[in-house]
C-alpha positions as CSV (number, residue, x, y, z in Angstrom):
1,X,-30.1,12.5,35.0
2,X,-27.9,11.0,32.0
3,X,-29.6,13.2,29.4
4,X,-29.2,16.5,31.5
5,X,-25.7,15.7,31.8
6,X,-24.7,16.9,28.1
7,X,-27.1,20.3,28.2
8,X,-25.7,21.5,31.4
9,X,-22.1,20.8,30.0
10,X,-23.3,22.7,26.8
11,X,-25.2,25.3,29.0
12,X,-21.6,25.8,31.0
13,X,-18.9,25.5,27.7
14,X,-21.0,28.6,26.3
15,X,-21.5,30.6,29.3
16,X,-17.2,30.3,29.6
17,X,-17.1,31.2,26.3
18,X,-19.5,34.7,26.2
19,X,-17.2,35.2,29.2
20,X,-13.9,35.4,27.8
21,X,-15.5,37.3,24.5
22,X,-16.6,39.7,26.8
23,X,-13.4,39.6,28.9
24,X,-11.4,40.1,25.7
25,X,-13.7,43.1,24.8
26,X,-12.5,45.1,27.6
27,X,-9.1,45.4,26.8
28,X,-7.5,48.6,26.8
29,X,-6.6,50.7,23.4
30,X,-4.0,52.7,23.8
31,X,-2.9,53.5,20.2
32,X,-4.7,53.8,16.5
33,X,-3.1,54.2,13.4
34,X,-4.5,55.3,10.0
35,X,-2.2,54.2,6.7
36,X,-3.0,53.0,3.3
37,X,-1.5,51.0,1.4
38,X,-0.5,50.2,-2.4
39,X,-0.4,47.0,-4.3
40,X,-1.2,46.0,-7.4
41,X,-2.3,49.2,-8.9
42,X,-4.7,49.3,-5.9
43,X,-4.8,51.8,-2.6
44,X,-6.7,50.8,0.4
45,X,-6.8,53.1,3.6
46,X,-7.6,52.0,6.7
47,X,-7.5,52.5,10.9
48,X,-6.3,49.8,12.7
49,X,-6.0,50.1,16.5
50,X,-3.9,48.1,19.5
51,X,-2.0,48.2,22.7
52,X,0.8,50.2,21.0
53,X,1.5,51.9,17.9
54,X,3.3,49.1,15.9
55,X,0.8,47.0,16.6
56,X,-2.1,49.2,15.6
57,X,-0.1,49.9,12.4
58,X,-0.1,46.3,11.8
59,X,-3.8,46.1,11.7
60,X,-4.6,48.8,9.8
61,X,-1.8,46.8,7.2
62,X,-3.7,43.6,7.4
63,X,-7.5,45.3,7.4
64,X,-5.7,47.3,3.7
65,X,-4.4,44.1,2.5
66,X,-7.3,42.0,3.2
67,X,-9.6,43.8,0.4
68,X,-6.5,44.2,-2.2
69,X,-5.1,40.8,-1.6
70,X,-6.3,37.6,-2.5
71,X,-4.1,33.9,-1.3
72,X,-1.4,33.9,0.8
73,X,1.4,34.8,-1.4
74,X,-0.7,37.8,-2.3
75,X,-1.0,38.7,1.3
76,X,2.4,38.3,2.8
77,X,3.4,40.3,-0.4
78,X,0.9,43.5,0.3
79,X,2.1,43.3,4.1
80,X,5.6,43.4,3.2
81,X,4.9,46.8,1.7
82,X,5.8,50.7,3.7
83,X,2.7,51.7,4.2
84,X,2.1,55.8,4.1
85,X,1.2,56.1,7.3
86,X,-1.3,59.1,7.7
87,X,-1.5,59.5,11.7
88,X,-0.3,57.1,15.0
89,X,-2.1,58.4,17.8
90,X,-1.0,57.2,21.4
């Protein structure tokens, strides 16, 4: 009985956990925005998507800035930057 104890507990912490990725999954989209972005003699474009349009801006921002930037000074610096937006969709 002692050594089912830990694979049931495993069996159960996964099982809660494939739930709330799924759960997650299902959340509604209501906005997507398309920008790009310069910095550092680079341009990135890319979609980001979220509950409204601010926040899908703000994705497609940090999806840009992940391929230009590189450390964290880098990053905050490339998400400080206006962004041409391209479309907001809602």
């Amino acid at each position: 009985m002692r050594k089912r104890g830990p694979i049931i507990l495993g069996v159960t912490a996964i099982t809660l956990f494939l739930g709330a990725l799924i759960y997650g999954s299902f959340s509604v989209v209501q906005a997507e925005c398309e920008l790009c972005v310069e910095f550092n003699g680079m341009r990135e474009c890319r979609t980001g998507s979220g509950t409204n349009a601010e926040e899908a801006r703000q994705a497609a921002q940090r999806a840009a800035c992940a391929v230009m930037a590189q450390g964290m000074d880098a990053t905050i610096a490339c998400g400080n930057r206006q962004p041409e937006v391209r479309s907001c969709q809602t």
